[in-house]
Backbone as CSV, one residue per row, in Angstrom:
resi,resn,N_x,N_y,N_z,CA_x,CA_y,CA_z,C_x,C_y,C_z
1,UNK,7.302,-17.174,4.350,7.324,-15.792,4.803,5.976,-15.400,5.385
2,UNK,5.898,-14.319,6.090,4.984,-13.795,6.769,4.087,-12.957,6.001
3,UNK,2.894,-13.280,6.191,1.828,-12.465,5.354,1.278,-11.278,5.721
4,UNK,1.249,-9.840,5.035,0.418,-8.462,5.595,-0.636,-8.778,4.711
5,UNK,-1.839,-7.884,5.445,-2.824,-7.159,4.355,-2.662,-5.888,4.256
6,UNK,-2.918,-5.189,3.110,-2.680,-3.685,3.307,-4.122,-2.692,2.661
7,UNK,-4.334,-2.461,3.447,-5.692,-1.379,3.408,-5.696,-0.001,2.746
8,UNK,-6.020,0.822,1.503,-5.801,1.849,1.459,-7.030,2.303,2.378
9,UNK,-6.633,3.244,2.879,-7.553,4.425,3.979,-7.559,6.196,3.389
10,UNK,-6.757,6.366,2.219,-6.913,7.671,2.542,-6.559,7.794,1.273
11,UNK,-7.331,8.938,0.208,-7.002,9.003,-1.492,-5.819,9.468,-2.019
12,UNK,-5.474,9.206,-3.382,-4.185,9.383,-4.036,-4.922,10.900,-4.300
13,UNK,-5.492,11.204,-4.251,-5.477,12.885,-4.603,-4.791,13.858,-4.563
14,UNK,-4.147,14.511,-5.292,-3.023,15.444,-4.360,-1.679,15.148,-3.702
15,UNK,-1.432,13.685,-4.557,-0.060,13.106,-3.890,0.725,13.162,-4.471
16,UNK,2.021,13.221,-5.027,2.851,12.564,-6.367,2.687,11.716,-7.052
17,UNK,2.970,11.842,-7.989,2.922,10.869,-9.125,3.624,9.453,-8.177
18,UNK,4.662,9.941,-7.660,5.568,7.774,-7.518,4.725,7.728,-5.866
19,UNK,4.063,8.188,-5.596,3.381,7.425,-4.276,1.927,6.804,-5.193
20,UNK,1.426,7.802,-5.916,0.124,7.107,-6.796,0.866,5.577,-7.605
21,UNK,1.568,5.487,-8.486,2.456,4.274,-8.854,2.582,3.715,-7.932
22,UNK,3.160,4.075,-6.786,3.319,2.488,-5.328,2.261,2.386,-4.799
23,UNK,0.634,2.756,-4.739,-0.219,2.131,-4.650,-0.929,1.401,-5.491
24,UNK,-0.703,1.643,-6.629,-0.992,0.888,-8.170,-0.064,-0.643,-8.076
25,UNK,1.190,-0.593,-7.926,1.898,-1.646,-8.177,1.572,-2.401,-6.621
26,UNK,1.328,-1.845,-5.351,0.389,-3.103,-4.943,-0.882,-3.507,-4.711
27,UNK,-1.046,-2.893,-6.027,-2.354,-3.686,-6.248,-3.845,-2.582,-5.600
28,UNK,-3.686,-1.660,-5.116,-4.701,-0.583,-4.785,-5.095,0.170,-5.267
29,UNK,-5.632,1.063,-4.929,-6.026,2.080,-5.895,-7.670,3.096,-5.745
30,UNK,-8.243,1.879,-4.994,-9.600,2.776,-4.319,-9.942,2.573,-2.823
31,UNK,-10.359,3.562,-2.484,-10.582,3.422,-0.880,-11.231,2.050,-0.143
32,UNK,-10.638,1.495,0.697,-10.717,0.566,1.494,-10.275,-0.543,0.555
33,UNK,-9.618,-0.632,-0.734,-9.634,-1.979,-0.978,-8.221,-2.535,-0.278
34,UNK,-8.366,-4.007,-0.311,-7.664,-4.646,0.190,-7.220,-5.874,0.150
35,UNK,-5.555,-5.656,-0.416,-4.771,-7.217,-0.905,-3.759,-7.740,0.027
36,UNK,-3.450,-8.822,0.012,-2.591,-9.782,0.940,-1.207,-9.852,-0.062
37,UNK,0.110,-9.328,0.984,0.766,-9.606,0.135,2.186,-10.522,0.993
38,UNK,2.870,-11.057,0.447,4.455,-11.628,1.474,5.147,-10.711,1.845
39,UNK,5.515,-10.425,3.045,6.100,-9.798,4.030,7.549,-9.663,3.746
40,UNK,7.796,-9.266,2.009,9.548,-9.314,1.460,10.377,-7.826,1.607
41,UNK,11.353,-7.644,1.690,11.560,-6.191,1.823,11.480,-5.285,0.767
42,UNK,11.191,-5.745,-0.521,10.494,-4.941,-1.313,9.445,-4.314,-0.916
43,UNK,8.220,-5.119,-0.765,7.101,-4.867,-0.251,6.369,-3.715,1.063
44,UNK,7.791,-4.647,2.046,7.787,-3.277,2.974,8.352,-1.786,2.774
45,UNK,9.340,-2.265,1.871,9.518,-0.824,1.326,8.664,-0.025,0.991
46,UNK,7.788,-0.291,-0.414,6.393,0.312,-0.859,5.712,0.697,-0.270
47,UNK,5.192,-0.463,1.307,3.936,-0.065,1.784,5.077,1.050,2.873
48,UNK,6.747,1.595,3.391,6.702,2.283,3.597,6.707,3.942,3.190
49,UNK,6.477,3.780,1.443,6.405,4.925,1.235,5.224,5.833,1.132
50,UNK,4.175,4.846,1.541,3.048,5.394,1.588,2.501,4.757,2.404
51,UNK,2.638,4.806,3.984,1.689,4.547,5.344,1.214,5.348,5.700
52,UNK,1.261,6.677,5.297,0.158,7.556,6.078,-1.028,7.296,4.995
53,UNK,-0.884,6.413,3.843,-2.443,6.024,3.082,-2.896,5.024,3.497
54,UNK,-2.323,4.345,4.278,-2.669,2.654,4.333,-2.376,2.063,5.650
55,UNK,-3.359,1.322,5.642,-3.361,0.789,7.208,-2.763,-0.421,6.863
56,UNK,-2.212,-1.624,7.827,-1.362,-2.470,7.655,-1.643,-3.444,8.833
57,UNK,-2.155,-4.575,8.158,-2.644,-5.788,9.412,-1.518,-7.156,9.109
58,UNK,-0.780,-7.252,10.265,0.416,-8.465,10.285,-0.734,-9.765,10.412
């Protein structure tokens, strides 16, 4: 499968509780950090519930 990285860019401050949890469960959590994950449709799911926090490199 195809590999993303996913960047947080912008804080859980002021968000809901289950968008703060879907940056926790992949693996984020402070500004700019950044993990590699497989390109599964779980995954894209997550990183689509929170792309206006996170930048996303194919």
């Amino acid at each position: 499968m195809a590999k993303i990285k996913v960047t947080q860019v912008k804080s859980a401050i002021n968000r809901p509780q289950r968008q703060k949890l879907t940056l926790q469960a992949l693996g984020l959590g402070k500004l700019n950090r950044t993990v590699e994950h497989e390109a599964t449709p779980q995954i894209l799911g997550m990183v689509k519930k929170v792309e206006h926090m996170v930048k996303i490199v194919k």
